[in-house]
Backbone bond lengths (Angstrom), bond angles and torsions (degrees), N, CA, C in turn:
res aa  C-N    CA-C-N  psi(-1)  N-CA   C-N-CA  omega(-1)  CA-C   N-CA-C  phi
1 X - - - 1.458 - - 1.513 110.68 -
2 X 1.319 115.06 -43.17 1.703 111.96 -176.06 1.241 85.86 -70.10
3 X 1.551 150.17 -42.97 1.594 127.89 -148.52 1.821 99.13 -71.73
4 X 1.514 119.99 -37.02 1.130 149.59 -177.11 1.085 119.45 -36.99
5 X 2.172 108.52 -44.40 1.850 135.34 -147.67 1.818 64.00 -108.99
6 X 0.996 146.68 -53.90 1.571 128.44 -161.17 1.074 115.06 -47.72
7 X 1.649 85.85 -63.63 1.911 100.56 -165.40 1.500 116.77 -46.46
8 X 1.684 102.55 -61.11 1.627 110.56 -174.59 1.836 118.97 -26.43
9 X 1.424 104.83 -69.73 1.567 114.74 -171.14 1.258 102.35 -65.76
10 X 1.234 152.86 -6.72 1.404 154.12 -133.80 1.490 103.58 -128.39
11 X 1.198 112.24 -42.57 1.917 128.96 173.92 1.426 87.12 -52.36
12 X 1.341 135.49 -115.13 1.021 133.34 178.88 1.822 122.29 25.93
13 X 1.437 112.24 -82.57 1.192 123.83 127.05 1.512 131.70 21.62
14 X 1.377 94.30 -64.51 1.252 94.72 -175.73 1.895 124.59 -80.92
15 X 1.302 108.08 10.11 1.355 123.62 -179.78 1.364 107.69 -104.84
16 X 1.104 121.85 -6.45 1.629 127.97 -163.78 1.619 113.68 -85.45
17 X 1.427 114.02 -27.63 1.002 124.81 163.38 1.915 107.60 138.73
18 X 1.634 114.45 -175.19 1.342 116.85 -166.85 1.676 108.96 -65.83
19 X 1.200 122.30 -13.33 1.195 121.49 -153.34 1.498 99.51 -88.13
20 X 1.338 103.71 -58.76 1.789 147.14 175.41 1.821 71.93 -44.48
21 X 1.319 111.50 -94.84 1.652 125.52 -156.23 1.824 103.82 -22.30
22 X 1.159 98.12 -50.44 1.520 110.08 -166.99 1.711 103.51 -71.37
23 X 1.274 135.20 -37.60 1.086 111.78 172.82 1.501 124.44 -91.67
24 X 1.731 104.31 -9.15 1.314 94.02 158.65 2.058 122.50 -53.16
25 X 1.650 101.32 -74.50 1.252 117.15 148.80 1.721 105.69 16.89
26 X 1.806 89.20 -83.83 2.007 97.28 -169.49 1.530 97.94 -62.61
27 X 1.503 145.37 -29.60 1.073 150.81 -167.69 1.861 94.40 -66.29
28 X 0.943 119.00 -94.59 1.559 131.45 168.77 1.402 100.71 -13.59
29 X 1.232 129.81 -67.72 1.770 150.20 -136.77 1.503 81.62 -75.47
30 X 1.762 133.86 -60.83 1.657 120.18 -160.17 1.400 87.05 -78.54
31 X 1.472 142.44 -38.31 1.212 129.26 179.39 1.586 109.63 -47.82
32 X 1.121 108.69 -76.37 1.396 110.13 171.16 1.534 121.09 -27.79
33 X 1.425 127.86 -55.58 1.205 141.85 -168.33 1.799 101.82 -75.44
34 X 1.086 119.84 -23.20 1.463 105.37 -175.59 1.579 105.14 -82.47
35 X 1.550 123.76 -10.58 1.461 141.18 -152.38 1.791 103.38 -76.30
36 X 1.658 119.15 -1.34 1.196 134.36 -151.80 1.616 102.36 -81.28
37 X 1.297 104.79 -20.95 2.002 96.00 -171.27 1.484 85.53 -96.70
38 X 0.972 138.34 -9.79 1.772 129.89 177.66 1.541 100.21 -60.59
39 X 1.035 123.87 -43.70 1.338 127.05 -161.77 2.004 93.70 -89.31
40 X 1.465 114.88 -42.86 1.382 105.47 -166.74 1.679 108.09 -66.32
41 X 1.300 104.64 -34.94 1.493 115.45 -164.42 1.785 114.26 -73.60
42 X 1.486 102.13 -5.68 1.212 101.60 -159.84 1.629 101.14 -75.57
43 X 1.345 113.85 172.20 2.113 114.70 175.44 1.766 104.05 -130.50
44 X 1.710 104.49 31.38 1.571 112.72 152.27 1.132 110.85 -142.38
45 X 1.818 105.54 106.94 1.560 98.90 170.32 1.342 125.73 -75.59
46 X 1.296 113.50 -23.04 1.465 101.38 173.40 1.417 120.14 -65.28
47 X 1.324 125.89 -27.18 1.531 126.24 158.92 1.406 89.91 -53.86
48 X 1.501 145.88 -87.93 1.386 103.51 -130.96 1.718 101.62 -96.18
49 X 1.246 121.71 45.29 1.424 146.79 173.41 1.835 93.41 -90.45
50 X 1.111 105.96 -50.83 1.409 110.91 -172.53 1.197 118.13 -86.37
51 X 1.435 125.29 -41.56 1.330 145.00 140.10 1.525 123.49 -1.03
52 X 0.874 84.14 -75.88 1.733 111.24 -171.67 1.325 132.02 -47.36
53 X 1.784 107.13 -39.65 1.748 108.18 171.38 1.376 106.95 -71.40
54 X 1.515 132.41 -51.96 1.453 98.30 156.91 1.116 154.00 -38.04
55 X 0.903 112.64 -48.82 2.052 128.94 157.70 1.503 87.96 -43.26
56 X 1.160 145.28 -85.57 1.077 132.34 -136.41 1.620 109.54 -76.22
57 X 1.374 112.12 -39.25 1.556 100.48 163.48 1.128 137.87 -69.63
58 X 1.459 106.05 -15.99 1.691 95.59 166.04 1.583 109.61 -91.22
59 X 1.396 124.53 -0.10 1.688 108.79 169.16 1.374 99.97 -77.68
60 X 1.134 118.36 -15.78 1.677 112.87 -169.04 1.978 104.00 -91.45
61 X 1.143 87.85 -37.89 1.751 85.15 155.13 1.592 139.77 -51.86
62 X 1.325 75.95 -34.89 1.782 101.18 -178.20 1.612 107.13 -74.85
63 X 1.191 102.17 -37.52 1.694 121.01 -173.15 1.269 105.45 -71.04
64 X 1.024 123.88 -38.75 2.057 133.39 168.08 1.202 93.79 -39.25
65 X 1.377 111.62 -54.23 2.023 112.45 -147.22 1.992 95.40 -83.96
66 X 1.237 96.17 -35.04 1.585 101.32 -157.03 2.049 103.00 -122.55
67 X 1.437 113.87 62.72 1.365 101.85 -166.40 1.734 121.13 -64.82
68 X 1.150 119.63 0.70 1.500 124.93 -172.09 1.521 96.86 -123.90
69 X 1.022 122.14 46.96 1.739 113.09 -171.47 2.173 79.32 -101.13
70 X 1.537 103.42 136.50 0.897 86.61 164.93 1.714 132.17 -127.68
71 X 1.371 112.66 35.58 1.394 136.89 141.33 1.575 110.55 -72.78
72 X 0.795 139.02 -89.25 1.704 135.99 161.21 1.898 121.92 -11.51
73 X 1.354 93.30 -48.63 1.897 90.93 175.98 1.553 91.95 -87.21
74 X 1.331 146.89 5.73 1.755 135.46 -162.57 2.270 63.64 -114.57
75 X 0.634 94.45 -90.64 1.740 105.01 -167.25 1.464 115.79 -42.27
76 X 2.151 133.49 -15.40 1.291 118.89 109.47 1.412 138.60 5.27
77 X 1.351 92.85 -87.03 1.659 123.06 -142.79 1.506 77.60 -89.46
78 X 1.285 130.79 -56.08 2.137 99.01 -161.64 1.459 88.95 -79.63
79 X 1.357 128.83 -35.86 1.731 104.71 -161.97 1.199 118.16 -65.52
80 X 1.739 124.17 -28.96 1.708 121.48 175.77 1.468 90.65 -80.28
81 X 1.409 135.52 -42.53 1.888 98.15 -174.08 1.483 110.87 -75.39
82 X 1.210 128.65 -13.68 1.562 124.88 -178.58 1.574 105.69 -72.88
83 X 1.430 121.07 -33.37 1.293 130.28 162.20 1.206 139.17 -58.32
84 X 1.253 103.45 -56.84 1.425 127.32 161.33 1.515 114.33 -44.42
85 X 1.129 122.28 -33.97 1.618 140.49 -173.67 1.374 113.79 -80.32
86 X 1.404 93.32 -73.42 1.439 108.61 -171.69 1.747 117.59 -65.84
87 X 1.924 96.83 -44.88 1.803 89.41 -176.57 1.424 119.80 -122.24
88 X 1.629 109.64 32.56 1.003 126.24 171.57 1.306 110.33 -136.79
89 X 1.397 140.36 -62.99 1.236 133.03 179.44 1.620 115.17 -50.23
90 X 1.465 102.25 -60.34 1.495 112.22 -171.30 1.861 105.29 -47.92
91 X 1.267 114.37 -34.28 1.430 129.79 -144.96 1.757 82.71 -94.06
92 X 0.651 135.84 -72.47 1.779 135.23 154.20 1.541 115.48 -2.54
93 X 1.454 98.97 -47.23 1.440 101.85 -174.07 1.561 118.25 -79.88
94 X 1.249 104.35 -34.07 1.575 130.21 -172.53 2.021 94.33 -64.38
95 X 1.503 87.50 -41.86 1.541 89.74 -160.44 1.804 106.81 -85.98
96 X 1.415 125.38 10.26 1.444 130.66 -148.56 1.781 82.51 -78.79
97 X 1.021 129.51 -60.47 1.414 138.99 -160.50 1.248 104.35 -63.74
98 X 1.085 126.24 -59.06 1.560 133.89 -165.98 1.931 115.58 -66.44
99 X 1.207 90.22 -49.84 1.492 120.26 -177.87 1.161 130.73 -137.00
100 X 1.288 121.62 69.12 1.898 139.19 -161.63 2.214 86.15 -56.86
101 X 1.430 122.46 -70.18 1.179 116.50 174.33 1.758 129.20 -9.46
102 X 1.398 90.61 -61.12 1.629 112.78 -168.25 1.185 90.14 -86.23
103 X 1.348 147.70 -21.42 1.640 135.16 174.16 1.481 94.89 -92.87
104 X 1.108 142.92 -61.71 1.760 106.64 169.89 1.499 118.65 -37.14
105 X 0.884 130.69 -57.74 1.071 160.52 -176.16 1.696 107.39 -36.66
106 X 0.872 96.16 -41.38 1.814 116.83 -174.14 1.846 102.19 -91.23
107 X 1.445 101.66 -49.02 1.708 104.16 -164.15 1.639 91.21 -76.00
108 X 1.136 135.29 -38.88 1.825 132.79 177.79 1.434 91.54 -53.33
109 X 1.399 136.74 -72.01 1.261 141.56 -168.58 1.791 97.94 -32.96
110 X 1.377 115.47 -57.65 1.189 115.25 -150.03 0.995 98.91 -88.95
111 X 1.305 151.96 -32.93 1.461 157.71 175.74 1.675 115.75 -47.05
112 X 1.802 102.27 -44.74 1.485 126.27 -179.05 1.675 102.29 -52.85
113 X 1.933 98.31 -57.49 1.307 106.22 -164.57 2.027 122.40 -76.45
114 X 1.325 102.63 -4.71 1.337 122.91 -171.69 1.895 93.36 -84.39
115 X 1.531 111.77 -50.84 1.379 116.12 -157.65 2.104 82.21 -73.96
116 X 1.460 139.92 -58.11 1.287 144.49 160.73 1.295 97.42 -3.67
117 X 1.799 123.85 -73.81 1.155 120.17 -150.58 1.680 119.19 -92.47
118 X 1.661 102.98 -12.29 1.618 118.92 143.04 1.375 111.35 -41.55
119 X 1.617 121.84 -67.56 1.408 99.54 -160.21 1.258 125.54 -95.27
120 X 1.959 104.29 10.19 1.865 114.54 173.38 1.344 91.19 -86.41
121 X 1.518 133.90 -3.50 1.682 135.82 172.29 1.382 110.06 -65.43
122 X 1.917 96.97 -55.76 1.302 103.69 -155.79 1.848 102.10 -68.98
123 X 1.790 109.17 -32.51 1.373 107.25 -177.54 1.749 122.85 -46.19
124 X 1.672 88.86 -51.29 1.555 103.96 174.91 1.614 114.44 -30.47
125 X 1.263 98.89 -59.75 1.321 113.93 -161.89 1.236 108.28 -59.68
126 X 1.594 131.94 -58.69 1.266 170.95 129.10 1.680 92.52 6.25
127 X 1.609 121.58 -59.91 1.260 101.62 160.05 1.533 154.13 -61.66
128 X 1.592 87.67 -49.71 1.225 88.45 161.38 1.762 135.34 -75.46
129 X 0.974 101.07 -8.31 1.653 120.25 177.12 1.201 112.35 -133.26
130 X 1.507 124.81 81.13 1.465 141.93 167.54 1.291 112.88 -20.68
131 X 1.403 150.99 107.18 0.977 134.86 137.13 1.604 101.83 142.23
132 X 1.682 92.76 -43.14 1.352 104.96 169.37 1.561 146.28 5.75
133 X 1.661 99.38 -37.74 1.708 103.05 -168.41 1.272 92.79 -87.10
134 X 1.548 110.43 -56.27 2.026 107.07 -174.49 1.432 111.90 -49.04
135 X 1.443 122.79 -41.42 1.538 115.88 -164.17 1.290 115.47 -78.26
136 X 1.855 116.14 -14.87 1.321 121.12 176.11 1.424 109.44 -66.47
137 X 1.060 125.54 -21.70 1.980 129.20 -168.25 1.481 87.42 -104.14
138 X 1.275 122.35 -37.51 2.044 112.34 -171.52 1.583 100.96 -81.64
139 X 1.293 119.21 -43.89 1.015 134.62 173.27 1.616 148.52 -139.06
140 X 0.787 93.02 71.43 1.723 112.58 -165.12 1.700 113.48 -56.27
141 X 0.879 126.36 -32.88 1.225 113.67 156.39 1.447 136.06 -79.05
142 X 1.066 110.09 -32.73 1.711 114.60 163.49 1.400 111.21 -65.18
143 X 1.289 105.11 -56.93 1.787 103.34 -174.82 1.936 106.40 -54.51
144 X 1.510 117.65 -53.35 1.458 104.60 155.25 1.530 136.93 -42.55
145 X 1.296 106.13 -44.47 1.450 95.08 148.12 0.875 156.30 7.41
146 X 1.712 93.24 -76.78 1.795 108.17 -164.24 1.800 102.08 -102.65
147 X 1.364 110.07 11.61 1.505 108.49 152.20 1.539 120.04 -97.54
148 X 2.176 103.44 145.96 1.059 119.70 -150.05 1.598 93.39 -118.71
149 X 0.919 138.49 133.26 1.547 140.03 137.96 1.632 107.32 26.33
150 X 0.787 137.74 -46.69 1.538 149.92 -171.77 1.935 94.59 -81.06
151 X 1.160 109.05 -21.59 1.469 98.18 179.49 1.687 111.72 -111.73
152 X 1.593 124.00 17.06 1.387 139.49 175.82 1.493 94.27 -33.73
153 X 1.585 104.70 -79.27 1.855 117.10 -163.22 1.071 114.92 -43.05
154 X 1.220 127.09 -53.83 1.448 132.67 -174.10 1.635 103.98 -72.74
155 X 1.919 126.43 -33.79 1.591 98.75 179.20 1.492 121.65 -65.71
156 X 1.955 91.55 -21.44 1.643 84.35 -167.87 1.660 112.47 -98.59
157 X 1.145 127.94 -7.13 0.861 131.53 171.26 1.638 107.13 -65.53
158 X 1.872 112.58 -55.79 1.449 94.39 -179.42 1.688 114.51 -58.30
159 X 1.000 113.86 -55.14 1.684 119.97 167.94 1.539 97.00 -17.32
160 X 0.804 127.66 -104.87 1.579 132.27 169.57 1.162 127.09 -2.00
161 X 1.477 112.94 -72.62 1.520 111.77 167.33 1.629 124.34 -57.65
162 X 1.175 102.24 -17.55 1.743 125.47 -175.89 1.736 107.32 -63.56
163 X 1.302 90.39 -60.54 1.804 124.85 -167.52 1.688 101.78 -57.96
164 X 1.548 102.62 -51.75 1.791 114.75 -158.96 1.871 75.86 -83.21
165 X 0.723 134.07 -28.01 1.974 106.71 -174.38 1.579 105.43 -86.35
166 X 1.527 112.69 -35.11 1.287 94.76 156.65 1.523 151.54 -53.76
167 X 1.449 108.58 -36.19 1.441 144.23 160.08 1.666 104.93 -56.79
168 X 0.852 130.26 -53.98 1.459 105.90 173.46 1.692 119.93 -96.43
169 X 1.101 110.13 20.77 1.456 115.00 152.16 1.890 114.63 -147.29
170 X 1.195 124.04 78.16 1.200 111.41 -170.86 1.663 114.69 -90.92
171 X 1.184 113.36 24.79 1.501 131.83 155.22 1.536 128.41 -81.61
172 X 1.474 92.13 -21.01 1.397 102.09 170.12 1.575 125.66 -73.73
173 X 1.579 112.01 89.33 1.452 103.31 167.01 1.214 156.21 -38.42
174 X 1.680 111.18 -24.44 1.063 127.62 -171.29 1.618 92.79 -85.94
175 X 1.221 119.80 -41.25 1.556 106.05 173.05 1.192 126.41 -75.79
176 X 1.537 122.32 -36.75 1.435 130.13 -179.06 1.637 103.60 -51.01
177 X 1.748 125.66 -35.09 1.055 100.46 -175.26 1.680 124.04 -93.61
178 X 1.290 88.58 34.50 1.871 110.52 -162.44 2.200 80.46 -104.38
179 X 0.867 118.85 -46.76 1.327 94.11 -172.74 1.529 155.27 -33.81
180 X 1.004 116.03 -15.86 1.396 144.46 -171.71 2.220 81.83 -76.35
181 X 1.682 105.31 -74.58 1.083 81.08 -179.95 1.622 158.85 -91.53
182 X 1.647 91.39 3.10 1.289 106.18 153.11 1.902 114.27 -41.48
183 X 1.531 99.06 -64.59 1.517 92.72 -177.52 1.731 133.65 -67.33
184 X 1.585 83.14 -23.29 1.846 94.88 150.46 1.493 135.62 -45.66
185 X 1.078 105.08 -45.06 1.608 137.49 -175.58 1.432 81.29 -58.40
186 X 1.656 115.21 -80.89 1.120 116.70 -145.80 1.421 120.36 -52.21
187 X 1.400 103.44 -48.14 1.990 125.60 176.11 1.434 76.36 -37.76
188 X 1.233 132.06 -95.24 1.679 135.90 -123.50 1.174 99.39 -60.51
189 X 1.560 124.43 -38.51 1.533 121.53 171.60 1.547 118.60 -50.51
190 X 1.362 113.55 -39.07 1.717 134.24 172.86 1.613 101.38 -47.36
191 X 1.383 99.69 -67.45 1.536 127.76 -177.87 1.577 119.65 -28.61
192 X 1.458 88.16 -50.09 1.555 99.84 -163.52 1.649 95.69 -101.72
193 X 0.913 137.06 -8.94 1.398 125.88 -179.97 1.936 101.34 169.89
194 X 1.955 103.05 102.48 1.138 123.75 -165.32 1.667 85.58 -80.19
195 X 1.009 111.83 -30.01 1.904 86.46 -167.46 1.526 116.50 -125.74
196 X 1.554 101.67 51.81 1.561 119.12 173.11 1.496 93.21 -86.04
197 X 1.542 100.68 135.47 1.248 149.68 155.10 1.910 87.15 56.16
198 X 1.267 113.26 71.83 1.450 117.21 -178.39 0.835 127.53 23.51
199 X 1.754 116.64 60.30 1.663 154.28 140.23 1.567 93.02 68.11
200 X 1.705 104.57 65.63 1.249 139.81 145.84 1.958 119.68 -29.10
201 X 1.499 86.00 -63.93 1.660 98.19 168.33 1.355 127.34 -66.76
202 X 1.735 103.43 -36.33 1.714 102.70 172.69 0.959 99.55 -34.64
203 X 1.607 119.95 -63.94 1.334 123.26 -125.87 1.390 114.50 -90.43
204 X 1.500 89.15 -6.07 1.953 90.58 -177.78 1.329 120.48 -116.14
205 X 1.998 85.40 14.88 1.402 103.19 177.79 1.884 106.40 -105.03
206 X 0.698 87.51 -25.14 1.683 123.85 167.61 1.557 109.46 -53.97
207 X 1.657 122.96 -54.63 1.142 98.05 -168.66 2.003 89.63 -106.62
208 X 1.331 100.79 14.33 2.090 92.62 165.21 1.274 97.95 -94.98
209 X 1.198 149.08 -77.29 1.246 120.40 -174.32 1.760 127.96 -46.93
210 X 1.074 110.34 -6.51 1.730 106.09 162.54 1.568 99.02 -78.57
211 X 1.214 101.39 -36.36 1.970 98.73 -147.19 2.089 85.79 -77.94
212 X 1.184 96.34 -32.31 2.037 89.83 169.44 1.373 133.85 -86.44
213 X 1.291 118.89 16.00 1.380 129.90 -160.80 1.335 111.67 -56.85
214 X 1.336 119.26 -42.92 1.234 112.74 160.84 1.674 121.48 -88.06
215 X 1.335 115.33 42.80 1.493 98.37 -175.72 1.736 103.08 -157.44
216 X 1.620 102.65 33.22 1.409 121.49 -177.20 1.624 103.70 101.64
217 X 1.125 138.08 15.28 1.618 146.47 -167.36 1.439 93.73 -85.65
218 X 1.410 113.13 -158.85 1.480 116.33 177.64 1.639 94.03 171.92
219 X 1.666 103.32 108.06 1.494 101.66 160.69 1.912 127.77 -73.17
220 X 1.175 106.90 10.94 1.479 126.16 141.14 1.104 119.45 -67.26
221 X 1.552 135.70 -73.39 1.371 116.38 -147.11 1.633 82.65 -89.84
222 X 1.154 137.86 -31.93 1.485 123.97 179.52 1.584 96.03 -58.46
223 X 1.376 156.30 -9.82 1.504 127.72 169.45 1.673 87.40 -90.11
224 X 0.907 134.25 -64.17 1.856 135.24 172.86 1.846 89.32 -5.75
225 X 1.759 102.17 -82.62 1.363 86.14 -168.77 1.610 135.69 -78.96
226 X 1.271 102.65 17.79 1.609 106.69 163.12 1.219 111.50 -92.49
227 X 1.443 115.19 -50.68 1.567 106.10 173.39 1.599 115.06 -52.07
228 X 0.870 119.46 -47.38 1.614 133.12 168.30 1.926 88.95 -18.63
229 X 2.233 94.07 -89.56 1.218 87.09 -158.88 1.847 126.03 -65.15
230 X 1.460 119.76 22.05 0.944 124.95 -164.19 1.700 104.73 -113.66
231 X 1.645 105.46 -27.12 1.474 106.51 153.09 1.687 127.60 -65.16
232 X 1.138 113.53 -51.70 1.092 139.08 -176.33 1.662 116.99 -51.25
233 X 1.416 93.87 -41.52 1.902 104.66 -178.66 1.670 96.13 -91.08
234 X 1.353 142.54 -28.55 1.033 127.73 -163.84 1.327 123.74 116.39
235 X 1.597 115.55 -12.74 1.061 124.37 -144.79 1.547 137.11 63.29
236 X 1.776 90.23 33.79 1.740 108.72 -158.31 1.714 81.29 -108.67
237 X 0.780 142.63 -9.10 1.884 143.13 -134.89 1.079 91.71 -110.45
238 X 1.863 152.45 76.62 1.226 155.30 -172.97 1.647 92.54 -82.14
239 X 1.006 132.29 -53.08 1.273 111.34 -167.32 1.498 116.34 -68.73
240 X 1.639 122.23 0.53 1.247 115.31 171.99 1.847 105.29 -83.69
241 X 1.170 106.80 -29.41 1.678 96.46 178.20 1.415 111.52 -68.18
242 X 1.315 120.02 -29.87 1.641 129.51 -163.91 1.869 85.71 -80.00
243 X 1.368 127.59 -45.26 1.259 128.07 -159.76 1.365 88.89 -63.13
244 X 1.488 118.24 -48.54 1.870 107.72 -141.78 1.571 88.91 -92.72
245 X 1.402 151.96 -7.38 1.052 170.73 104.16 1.583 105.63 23.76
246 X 1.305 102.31 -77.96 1.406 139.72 -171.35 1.570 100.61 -71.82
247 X 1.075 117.23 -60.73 1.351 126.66 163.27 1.847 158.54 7.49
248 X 2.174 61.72 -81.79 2.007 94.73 -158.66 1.722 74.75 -112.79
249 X 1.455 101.01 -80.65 1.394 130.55 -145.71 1.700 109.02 -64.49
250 X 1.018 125.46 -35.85 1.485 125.01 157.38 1.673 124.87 -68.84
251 X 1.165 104.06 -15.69 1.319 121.33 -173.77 1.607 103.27 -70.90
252 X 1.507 97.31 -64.83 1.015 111.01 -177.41 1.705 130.18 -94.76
253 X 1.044 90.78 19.05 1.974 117.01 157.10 1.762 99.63 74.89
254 X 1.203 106.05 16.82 1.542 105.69 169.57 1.505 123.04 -64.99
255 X 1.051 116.58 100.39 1.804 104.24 -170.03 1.176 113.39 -89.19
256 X 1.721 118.47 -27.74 1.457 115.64 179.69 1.467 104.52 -90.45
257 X 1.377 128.62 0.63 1.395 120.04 163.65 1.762 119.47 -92.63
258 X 1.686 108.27 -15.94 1.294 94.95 -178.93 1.406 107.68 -112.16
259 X 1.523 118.29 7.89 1.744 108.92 167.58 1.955 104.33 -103.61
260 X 1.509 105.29 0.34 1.387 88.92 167.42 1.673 98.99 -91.55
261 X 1.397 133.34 -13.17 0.830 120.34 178.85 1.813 124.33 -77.87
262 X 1.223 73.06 -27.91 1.977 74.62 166.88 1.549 119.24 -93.37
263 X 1.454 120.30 -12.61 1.217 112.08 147.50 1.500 121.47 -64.62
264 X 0.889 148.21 -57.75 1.702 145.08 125.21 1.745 101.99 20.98
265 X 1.137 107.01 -86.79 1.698 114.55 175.56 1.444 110.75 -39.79
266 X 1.312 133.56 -46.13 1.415 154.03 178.91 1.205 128.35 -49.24
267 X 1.770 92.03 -38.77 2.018 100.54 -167.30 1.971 84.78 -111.31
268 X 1.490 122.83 15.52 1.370 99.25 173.88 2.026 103.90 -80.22
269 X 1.544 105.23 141.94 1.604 97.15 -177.48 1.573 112.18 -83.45
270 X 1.066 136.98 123.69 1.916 118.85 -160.19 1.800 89.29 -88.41
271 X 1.093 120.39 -3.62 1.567 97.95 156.22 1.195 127.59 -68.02
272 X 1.373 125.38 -30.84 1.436 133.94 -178.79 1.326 100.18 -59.11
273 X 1.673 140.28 -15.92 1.491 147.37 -145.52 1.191 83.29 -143.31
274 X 1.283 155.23 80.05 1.601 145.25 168.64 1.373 92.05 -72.16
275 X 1.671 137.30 -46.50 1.110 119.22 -161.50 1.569 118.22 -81.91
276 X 0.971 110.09 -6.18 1.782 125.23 -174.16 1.724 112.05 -123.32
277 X 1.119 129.78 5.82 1.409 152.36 160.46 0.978 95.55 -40.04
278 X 1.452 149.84 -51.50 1.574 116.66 -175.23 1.803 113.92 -72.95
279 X 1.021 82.44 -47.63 1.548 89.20 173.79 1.477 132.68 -41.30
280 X 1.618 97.18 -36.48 1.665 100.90 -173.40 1.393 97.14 -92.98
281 X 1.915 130.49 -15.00 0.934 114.69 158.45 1.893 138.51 -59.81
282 X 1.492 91.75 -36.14 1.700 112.71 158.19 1.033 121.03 -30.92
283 X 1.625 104.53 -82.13 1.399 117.88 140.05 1.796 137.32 21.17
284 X 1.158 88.19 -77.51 1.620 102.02 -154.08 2.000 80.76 -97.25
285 X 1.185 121.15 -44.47 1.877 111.74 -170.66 1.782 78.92 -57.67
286 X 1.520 137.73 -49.54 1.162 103.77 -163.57 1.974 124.12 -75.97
287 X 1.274 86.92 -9.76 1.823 97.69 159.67 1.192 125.31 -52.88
288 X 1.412 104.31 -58.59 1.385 119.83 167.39 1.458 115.76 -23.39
289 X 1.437 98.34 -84.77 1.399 117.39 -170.96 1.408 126.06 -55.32
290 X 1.458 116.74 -31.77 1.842 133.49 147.60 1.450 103.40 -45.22
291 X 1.292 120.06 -78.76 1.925 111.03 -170.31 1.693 96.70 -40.84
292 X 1.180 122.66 -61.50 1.394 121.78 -151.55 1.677 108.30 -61.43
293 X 1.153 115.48 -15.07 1.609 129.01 -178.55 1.520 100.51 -102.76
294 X 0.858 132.11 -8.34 1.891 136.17 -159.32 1.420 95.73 -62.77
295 X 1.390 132.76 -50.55 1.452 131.74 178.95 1.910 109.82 -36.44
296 X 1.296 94.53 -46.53 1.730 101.64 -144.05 1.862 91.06 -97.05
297 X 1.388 111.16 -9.33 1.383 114.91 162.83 1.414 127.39 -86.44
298 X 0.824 128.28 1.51 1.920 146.43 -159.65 1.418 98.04 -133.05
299 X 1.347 125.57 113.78 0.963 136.20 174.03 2.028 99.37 -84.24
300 X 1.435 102.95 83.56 1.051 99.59 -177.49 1.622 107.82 -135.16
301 X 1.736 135.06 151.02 1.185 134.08 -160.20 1.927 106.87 -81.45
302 X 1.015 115.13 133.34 1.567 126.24 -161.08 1.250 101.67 -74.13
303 X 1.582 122.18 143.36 0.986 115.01 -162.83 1.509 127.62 -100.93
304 X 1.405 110.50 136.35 1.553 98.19 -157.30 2.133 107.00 -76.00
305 X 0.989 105.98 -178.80 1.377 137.39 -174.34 1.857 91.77 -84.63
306 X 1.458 139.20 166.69 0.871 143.90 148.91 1.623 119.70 -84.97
């Protein structure tokens, strides 16, 4: 209803001319942009599975009229990697067995839309911090720097979207040599605020030092930062057990450490999380589907008959 009381008087507006147009535009755009827990709070992801490419094309519409709006590039950049993740990657995976086609098919989709919501990251940033994109490659620590707490969402989100396009193509050079600041991103997000959105960064710091173990990583400080994000959320944070799961514990052929860990993910209630409820529902369908594969993941000897 408030997005509703915006829009109406604001159309009008839009005949008045570029000036008028443009602050309607920003008028709509924070309306629009505050519209983000509608979708988190919801307890059907496939509604906002379906949901969502609209939402996302009309912020990108909005972004034509208004390119520095920076509710719209923050609501960009997490809605194509939250997408990209949840109803494209995951959905890839589900589909690898059945339909190898439609799981390429799905991970290209999601790869496209991850690198998309990288560079509505990098814009964000770029706005609010002039200069920002060049000095991050000349200088990556200074240009991190001069971000404050107010720029958390957007470091870790690009980090994120950065990381997951690398991850499904790690042949790609042009990204592999982007790593250093993907994980830059992430630290400063840590830096500036360890327990945004129930230690978001632990956890995605959590599964880069697993995913680098041999390449200066440490399956130490990656349990540090799962436990981290597992204090921090309450023990509400299901996708950090499913993450470190996937991680640590499959990695390292533990089966009774990574199906108690997705039972963990399982018994979190996503009411206790009204605002993150879709997510921990995500979450937990991808729990599901890990236990039910756990046999054919464990290189373990089949068990005989008596």
């Amino acid at each position: 209803m408030r997005f509703l009381e915006a829009v109406f008087p604001l159309c009008l507006a839009l005949l008045a001319g570029c000036s008028i147009k443009r602050m309607a535009v920003d008028r709509i755009g924070n309306a629009l942009a505050g519209t983000a827990g509608v979708y988190a709070s919801d307890d059907d992801p496939d509604l906002v599975r379906d949901a969502s490419p609209f939402a996302l094309k009309t912020i990108e519409g909005l972004l034509q009229e208004s390119p520095a709006h920076p509710g719209l590039l923050l609501s960009a950049c997490s809605g194509f990697t939250q997408y990209a993740h949840a109803f494209l990657q995951d959905e890839a995976d589900y589909a690898e067995a059945s339909d190898p086609a439609r799981a390429a098919a799905l991970r290209l989709r999601a790869r496209k839309l991850y690198l998309r919501a990288r560079n509505y990251g990098l814009r964000g940033l770029e706005a609010a911090l002039p200069g920002f994109r060049d000095q991050l490659r000349a200088a990556p620590d200074a240009a991190l720097a001069r971000a404050g707490r107010e720029q958390v969402p957007l470091l870790y989100y690009t980090a994120a979207a950065w990381a997951s396009a690398f991850a499904l193509d790690v042949s790609d050079s042009s990204l592999a040599v982007d790593q250093t600041l993907m994980e830059k991103l992430a630290r400063r997000a840590l830096a500036l605020d360890p327990a945004w959105d129930a230690g978001a960064a632990h956890e995605f710091l959590a599964a880069w030092e697993a995913g680098h173990a041999q390449a200066g990583g440490s399956v130490a400080r990656a349990r540090a930062h799962f436990q981290e994000a597992v204090r921090l959320s309450g023990g509400l944070r299901a996708s950090a057990y499913v993450t470190f799961a996937e991680a640590v514990a499959l990695e390292a052929q533990d089966r009774a450490g990574f199906e108690a860990l997705l039972n963990d993910a399982l018994r979190v209630d996503p009411d206790r999380d009204p605002g993150r409820r879709t997510a921990i529902l995500v979450a937990q369908r991808r729990a599901r589907w890990l236990l039910g594969r756990s046999r054919e993941l464990f290189n373990e000897p089949e068990e005989t008959k008596p």
